[in-house]
N, C-alpha and C positions, 0 to 999 in steps of 0.2 A: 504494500500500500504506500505509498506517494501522494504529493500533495494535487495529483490529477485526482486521487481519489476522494480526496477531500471536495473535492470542487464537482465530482459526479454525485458525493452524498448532501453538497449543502456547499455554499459558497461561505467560507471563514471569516471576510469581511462582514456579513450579513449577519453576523452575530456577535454583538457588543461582549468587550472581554468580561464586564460585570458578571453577565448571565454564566458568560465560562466558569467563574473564579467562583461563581456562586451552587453550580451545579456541584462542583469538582469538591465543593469545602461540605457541602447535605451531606456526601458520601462517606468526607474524612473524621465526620464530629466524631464518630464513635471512638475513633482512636486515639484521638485527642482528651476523651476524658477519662478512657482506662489506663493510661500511665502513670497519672498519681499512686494507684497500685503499684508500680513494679518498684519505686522509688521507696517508698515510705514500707515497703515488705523488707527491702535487702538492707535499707540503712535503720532499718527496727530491730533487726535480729543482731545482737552483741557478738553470739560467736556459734558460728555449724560449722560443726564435725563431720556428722554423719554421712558415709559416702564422700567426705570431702575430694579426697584426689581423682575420681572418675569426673564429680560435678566440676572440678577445676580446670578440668580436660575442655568437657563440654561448653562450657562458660564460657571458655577461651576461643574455642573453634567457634561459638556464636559473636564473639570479639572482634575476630579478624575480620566476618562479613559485617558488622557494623562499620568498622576503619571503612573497609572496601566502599561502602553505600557512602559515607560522609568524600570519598575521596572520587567516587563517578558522579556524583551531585556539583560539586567543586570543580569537575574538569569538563564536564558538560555547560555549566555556566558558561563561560566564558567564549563558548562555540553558538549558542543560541542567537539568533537576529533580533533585531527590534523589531520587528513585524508582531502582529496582535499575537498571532500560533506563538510568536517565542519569548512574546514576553508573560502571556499566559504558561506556558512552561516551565518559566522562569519564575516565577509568583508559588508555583505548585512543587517545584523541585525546591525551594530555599527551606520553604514548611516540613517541609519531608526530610529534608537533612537538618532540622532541627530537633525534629522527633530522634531520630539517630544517634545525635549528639549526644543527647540523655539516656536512648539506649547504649551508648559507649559507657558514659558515666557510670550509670547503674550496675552495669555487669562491670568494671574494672572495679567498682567498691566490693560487687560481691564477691570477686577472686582474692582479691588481700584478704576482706573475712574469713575467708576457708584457708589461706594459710599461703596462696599462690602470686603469682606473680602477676598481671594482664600481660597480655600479648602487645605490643607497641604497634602503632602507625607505620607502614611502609610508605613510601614516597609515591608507588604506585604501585597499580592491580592490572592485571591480567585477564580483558573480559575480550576476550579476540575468540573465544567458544561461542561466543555470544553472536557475535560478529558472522562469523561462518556459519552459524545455525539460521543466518538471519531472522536473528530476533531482536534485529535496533541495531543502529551505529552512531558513530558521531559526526557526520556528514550534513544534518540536516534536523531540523525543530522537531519535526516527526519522528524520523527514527531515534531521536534522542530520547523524547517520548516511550519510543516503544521499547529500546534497553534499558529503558529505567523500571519499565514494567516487569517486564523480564528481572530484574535482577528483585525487584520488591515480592515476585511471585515465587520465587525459587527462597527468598529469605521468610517466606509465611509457614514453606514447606518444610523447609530446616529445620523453624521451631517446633513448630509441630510435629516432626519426627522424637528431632530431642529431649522435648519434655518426657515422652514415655520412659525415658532413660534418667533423670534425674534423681538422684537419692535424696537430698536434702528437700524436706515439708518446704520448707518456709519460702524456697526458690522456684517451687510448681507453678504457684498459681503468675508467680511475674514473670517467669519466661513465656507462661500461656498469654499472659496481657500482652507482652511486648511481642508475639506471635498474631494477635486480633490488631494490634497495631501496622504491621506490617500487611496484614489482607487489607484491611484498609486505607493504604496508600493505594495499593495495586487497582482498586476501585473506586479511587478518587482518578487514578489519571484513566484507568477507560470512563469516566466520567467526563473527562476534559476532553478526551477523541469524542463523545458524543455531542457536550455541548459545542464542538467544533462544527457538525453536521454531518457524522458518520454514523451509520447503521448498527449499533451496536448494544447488548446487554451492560450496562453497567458490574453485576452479578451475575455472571454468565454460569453457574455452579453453583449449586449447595454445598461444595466442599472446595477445600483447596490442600489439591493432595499430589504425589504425583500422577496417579492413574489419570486425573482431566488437566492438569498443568495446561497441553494445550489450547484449551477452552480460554483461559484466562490471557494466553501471550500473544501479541500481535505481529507477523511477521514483517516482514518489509518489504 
């Protein structure tokens, strides 16, 4: 999809970016108001043990894909147009790596609680899988769009696997929060393809898992 396609499902001019910014924000409240959860769980708890070295593993591996999301937010910025698609993108990518930023947070406080280290920032990520799958690039407002999708649909799936794996109580339910937060970016920006003028589910799934992952990604 290309921005011909945009222009056979709905002309993007013809749609004030308000209505975009506004369609895109209905989708994201929810995730916006369950991260006080994840924060006030891990910086509540004084000291977990239990399970500690496997959950510090885990913690850590969900770490690195936070860096990664705060570090293709940040590099995608800067390739976006000022045309209405990119500054609507841009308005929706800043918000999203904000939420990030405190998913970074939250989990590097919860890996020193358990006894470990965080995993640090690399300078850069590796999303050229991404690329060859085409599922987004950074070429253009759209596919930038659509790799961000893709990277927020495969980080919903992550949590959501990893929680089943967590030993420590008190870390279930905020990596589950911060897992609803990340379905809810991913539905915030096929929110923004639609209020752009594409044909599309905002919620295209009752699950987000790998078995319909494709349902959820848009290709290029």
């Amino acid at each position: 999809m290309d921005r011909n396609s945009f222009r056979k499902a709905g002309n993007p001019k013809a749609v004030s970016r308000r209505k975009i910014l506004l369609t895109a924000a209905a989708a994201r409240a929810a995730g916006v108001l369950v991260f006080p959860t994840v924060a006030e769980r891990v910086l509540a708890t004084p000291k977990m043990t239990m399970g500690a070295g496997g959950d510090v593993d885990l913690l850590n591996n969900a770490l690195f894909y936070e860096h990664q999301a705060i570090w293709a937010y940040g590099a995608a910025a800067g390739k976006l147009t000022s045309t209405d698609v990119g500054k609507a993108v841009l308005a929706l990518a800043l918000r999203n790596q904000n939420d990030h930023k405190k998913h970074r947070d939250a989990l590097a406080t919860a890996v020193k609680q358990l006894g470990g280290t965080p995993v640090a920032a690399q300078n850069s990520y590796d999303v050229s899988s991404y690329i060859k799958n085409g599922e987004g690039n950074l070429d253009s407002d759209v596919n930038i769009a659509k790799l961000a999708l893709a990277l927020e649909t495969d980080a919903a799936i992550a949590y959501t696997t990893e929680v089943a794996q967590i030993k420590t109580p008190a870390l279930i339910s905020a990596a589950a929060s911060i897992g609803s937060t990340e379905a809810s970016h991913a539905a915030a920006i096929r929110a923004t393809f639609k209020g752009l003028g594409v044909g599309l589910e905002i919620v295209p799934s009752a699950f987000v898992n790998a078995d319909n992952r494709s349902a959820w990604v848009l290709k290029v």
